[in-house]
PAPA-91766 format. One record per residue (C-alpha): y, x, z. Coordinates in pm, whole numbers, plus 50000, padded with zeros to 5 digits. Layout:
YXZ ...
***
This chain:
570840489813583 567190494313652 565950522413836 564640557713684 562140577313817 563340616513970 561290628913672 562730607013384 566200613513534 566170652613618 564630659213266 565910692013156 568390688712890 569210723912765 566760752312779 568650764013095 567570739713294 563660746413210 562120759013532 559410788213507 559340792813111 561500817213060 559660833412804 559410800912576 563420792512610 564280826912492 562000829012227 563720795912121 567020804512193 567050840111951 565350818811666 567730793311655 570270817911689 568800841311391 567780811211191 564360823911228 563410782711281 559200778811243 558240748211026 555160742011287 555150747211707 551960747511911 553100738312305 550350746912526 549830744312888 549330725513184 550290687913298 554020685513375 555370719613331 557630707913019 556030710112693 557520671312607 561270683012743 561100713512531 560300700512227 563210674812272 565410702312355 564650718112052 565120686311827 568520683411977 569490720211934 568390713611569 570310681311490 573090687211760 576760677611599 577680715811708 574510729611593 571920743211513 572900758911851 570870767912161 573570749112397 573080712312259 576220692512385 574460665012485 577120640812402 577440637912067 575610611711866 573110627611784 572000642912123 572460611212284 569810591012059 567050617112108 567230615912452 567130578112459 564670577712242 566430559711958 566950587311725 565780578011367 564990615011281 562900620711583 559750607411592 557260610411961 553840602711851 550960594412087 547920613711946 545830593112206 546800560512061 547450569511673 544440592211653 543020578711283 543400587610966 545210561710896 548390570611073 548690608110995 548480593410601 550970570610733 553300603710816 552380619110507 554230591810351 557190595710559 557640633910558 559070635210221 562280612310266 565520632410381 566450630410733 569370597310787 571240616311033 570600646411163 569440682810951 566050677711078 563250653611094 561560663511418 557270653011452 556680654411820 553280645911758 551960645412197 548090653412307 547500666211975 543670677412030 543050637712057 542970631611680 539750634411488 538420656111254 539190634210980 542770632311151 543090668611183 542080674210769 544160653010646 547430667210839 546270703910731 548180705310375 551590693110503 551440712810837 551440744410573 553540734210327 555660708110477 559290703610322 561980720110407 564220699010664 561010689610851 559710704611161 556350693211357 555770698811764 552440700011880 551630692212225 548300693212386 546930697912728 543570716012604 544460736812333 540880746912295 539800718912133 543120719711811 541080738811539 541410768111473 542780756011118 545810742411268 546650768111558 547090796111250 549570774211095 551930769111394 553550793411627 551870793611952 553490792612322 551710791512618 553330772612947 552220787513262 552070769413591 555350769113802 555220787814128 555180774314468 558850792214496 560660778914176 559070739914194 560930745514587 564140755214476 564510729814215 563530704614474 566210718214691 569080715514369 567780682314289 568480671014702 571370687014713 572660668614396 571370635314596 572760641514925 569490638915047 568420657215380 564880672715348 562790700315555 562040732015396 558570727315562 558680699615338 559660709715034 557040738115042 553720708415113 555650693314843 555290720114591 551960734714727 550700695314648 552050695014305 549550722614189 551850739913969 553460704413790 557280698913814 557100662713757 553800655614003 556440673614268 559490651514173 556830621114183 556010630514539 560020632514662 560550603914491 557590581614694 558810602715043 562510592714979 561370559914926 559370562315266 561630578415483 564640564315681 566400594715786 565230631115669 562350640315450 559810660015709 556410679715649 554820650315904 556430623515651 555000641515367 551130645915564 551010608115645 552430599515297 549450621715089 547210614415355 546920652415433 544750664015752 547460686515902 547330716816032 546630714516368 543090690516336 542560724016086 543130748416328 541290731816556 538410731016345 538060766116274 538440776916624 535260753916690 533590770116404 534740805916509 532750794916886 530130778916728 531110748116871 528860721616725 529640692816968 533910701616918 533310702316548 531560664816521 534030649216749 537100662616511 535150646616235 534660614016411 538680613916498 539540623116121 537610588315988 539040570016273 542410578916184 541410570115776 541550603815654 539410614115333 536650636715370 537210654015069 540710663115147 539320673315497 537420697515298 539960706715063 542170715115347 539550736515546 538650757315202 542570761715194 542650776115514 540150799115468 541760807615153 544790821415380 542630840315590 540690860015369 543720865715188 545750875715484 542600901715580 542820913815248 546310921415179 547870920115552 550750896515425 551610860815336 554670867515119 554790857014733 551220847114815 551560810114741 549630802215075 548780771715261 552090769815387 551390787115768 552970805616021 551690843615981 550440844316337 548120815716341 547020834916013 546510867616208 544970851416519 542620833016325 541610860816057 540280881316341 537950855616434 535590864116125 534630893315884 535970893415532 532270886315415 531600854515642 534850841515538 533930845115168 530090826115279 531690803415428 533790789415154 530960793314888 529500772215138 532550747015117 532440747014723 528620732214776 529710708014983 532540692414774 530070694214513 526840678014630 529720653114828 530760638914486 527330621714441 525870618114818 525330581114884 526490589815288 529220613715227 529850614615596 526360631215657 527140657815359 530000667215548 528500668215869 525370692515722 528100714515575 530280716715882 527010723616125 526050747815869 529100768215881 529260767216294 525760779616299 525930803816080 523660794415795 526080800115526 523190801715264 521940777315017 518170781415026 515580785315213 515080818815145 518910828115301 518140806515540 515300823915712 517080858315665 517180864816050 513560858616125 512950883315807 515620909415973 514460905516282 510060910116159 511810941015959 513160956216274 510230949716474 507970968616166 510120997616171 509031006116536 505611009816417 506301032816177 505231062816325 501981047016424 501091031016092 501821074915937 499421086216206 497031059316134 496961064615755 496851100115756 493531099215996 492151076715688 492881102515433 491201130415646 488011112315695 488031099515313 488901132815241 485761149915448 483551125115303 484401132614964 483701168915012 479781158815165 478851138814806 477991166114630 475811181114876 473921149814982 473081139514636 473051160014319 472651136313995 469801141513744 471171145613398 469151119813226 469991092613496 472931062713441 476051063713691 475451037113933 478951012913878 481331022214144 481790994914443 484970983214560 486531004314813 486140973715055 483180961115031 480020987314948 478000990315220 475911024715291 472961022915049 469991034915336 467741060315223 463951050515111 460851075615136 459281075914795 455561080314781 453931108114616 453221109514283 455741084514220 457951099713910 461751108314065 464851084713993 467711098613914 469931095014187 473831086114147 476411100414335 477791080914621 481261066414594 483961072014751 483941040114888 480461045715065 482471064215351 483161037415672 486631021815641 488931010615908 489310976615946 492170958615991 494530970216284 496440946116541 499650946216360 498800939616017 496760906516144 499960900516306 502220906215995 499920888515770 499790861116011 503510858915951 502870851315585 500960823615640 502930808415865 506160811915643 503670794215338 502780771315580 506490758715671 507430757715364 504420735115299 503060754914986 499600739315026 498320748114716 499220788114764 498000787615152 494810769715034 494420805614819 494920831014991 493140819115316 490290823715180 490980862215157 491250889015426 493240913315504 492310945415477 495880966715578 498920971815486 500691004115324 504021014115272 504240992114923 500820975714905 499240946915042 495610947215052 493820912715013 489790903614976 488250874514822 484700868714847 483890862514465 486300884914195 486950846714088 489210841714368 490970874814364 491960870913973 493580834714096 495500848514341 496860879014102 497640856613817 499060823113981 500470828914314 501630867714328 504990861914255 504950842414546 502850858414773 505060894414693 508630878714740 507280864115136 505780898115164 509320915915116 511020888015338 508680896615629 509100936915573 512480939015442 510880962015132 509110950814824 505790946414843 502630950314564 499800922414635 496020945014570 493580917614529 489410928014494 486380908314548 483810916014824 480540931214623 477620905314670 474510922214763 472120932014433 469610912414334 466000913614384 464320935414055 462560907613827 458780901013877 456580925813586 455690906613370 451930889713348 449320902413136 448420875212877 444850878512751 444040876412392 441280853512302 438360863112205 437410873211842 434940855111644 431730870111577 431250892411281 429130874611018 425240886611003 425650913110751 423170906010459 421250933110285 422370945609932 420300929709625 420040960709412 420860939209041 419830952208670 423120941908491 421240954008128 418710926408143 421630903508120 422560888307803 425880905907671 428860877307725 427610879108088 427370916508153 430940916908050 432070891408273 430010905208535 431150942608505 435170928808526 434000913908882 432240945408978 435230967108885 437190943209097 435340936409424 432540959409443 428760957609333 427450946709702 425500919909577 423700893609809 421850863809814 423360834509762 422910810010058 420620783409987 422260749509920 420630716910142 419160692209906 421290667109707 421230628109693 421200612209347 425190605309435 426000635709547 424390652209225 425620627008966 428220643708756 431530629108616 431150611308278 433310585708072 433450550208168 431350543307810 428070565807936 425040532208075 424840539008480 421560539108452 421600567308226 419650599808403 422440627808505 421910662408349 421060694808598 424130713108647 422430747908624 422280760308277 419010759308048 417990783207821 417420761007469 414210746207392 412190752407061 411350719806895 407950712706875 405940709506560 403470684106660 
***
């Protein structure tokens, strides 16, 4: 007879022998009892904690010869077919392999035919969230109203992908993980049953490996009963999963706990030698320090599902670090089994990591990174503090006594414009000129505030604001440095930061582009925010245009020679003209003069325009007109 695996062989065959679901074989158990029997079940839950046994169980408690009972013989007919998988009223279904729509129409076809042996026909329909959508539709009307001697088992691994559709039409139960403590004692039945000799040290690596599966633990005691010669031991079980051990672990964090850089490569060079993953190296370590934070936390190892390990390496070892490093140090871990997933050089990932964690740097960025320079520039600031109050309070008193002189020194004319206030760091003292007499008075504008001598700069904040730049410089923020060089420090308050640029240009750059930047070194280097003040340095005012020139207006032409007034008898002219004469005296005056006298005409100047027919050699008429001619009577 051919072999069968631990798994196949120890399947449970009653709802008794289910290991760490209680909940689901009573539930069971009082329906089938009741008669309370579901037309539709939902199995939920992990890899190998017995979602597949249960829903044979059930099928067998349904179709049992004795039955429905939840005690299924086992022997009869019946039983004996569904658990060899010959049963023509049971059917297992792959979902992964019959996902289409074909097949569900397939079991559509099916459902309706009586069962051939048993009460029941019994869907076990396995990874259910692997059939499509088109899948899933067409199975919705007979999951609801499916006949009466037919019962479908869902099984699924990720119930969060069955719609939602289908989950309301089944009854839900959820299979939990199986503890450390009940996948070891059914190793321990299943040995004793074998006559097999195995280590409770063992047993435990065993069932701490399986990760909460029954079958991935009777998997591993299968392959270590296969390996061993004599009894199954916990250094059988290490060199079969290809575990680190403890002891390489222990040594490791001790070298960590010393900051031992040197000890902490070498263990790394041994692990490879001796073919050991890094991964599980890591795995292993994060484990560990699992334990201890736990063990700091709650004082005790029992029911804890720990790494499997003596309490007093636990206690010797937990007092080695504070809860918080401990808790760094595996977030630390976690980004190194992360980033070692896709390093090309895996050994250098873990070798960062590992130096990381013995030096201390248990952040991620740059910013964590250079927390003890920041702590230690903090420190050093808050010795100052008492100078930097003094200091600032001598500034207010002389800003303060200069503000009380302005009035005094100047008083502002009423009708005069406010000169535009200067920036507090950069208006120089306006000197005084002597006006000349008889000059008219300017109105003079009160002096600012800013007129009064500032302090410049003291030791300490070039020193502190030396520290910015150099932290923009190693972090090789070229762009930023190449900004705010250009400025100068003018002090430092207790939340402000004053900077000066030479053109307002400059100073609007900085404010709108690189603050953010500029603020979060500022609070790394005083250990407080920080507010960036940015102004420009006032350029000095310009010269007063030139007046303008005088242009000179040409000269005007010469008044004509006025002529003398012809005194004109308007009655001794004939009557058509005194009427056309009078209209042009009412209209532009009776100053009469003498017309200018005309130079003397050529023949073609005077020849008048007359039709093409008229001889050329015809005389042309005066222009002026004649008084008529009396004809003669000679």
């Amino acid at each position: 007879m051919a072999y069968i695996a631990l798994y196949r062989k120890w399947r449970p065959k009653t709802f008794a022998d289910l290991v760490g679901q209680e909940h689901v074989s009573k539930t069971l158990s009082q329906a089938i009892v009741s008669g309370r029997i579901g037309h539709a079940y939902l199995f939920a839950g992990p890899r190998g904690t017995g979602k597949t046994s249960t829903a044979k169980i059930l099928a067998m408690a349904l179709n049992c010869a004795h039955g429905p009972t939840p005690e299924p013989c086992g022997t009869c007919d019946n039983c004996r077919k569904i658990t060899d998988g010959s049963s023509m009223d049971v059917f297992e279904i792959d979902a992964a392999s019959n996902r289409g729509i074909d097949e569900i129409r397939g079991l559509r076809e099916t459902v309706k035919f009586a069962p051939a042996e048993g009460r029941y026909k019994v869907y076990i329909i396995d990874e259910v969230h692997m059939l499509t959508a088109e899948a899933f539709n067409a199975l919705l009307k007979t999951l609801e109203e499916p006949p009466a001697h037919v019962v479908f088992i869902l099984a699924t691994t990720e119930a969060h992908k069955v719609p939602a559709t289908i989950q309301s039409r089944c009854q839900r139960y959820d299979f939990r993980r199986i503890t450390v403590s009940e996948i070891k004692g059914r190793l321990r039945t299943i040995c004793d049953a074998m006559q097999t000799e195995a280590a409770d040290d063992a047993l435990e690596l065993i069932a701490l490996q399986a990760d909460g599966g029954l079958r991935d633990a009777l998997s591993i005691l299968d392959q270590c009963i296969s390996l061993a010669d004599g009894p199954v031991t916990a250094a059988l079980v290490q060199e079969m999963l290809g575990l680190v051990g403890h002891s390489w672990i222990y040594r490791m964090t001790d070298a960590i706990a010393a900051h031992d850089a040197q000890s902490v490569l070498s263990i790394v060079a041994e692990l490879l030698a001796g073919g050991k993953d890094l991964k599980q190296m890591m795995a292993e370590l994060a484990l560990h320090l699992r334990s201890l934070m736990i063990y700091q936390a709650a004082g005790t190892v029992e029911g804890l599902d720990l790494y499997a390990e003596p309490e007093d390496v636990l206690k010797k070892q937990a007092a080695l670090f504070p809860g918080e490093t401990i808790m760094a140090m595996l977030a630390r871990l976690h980004e190194g089994v992360s980033t070692l997933r896709w390093s090309p050089q895996p050994r250098i990932t873990v070798e960062v990591t590992l130096l990381a964690l013995c030096r201390g740097r248990l952040g991620g960025s740059s910013a964590a990174a250079d927390a003890s320079p920041a702590a230690a520039a903090s420190a050093a600031e808050s010795t100052g503090d008492a100078q930097r109050i003094a200091r600032l309070e001598a500034q207010i008193a002389r800003l303060s006594a200069a503000l009380a002189a302005v009035p005094q020194a100047t008083a502002p004319q009423p009708t005069a414009a406010p000169a535009p206030q200067r920036s507090a760091a950069s208006a120089p003292a306006a000197p005084a000129t002597a006006r000349p007499a008889g000059t008219p008075a300017r109105a003079v504008a009160p002096a600012p505030l800013s007129a009064a001598p500032q302090p410049q700069a003291s030791a300490e904040d070039a020193a502190a604001w030396q520290k910015v730049i150099d932290t923009f410089r190693s972090q090789h923020k070229q762009s930023t440095l190449a900004c705010i060089t250009q400025g100068r420090i003018r002090g430092f308050t207790g939340g402000q930061c004053f900077l000066e640029f030479p053109t307002e240009t400059l100073a609007q750059l900085t404010l709108r582009i690189y603050k953010k930047q500029v603020e979060e070194v500022l609070a790394s280097v005083f250990g407080h925010p920080m507010q960036l003040v940015c102004s420009a340095a006032e350029a000095a005012a310009p010269a007063p245009p030139p007046p303008p020139k005088k242009r000179e207006r040409p000269a005007l032409p010469p008044l004509p020679h006025e002529e003398k007034p012809v005194e004109v008898d308007i009655s001794t002219l004939p009557e058509d003209e005194q009427k056309s004469l009078q209209n042009a005296v009412s209209i532009l005056g009776d100053n009469f003069i003498e017309p200018p006298e005309m130079p003397p005409q050529t023949a073609t100047q005077a020849a008048p325009q007359e039709p093409s027919s008229a001889p050329p050699e015809q005389e042309p008429q005066q222009p002026q007109k004649q008084p008529p001619q009396e004809p003669s009577h000679d």
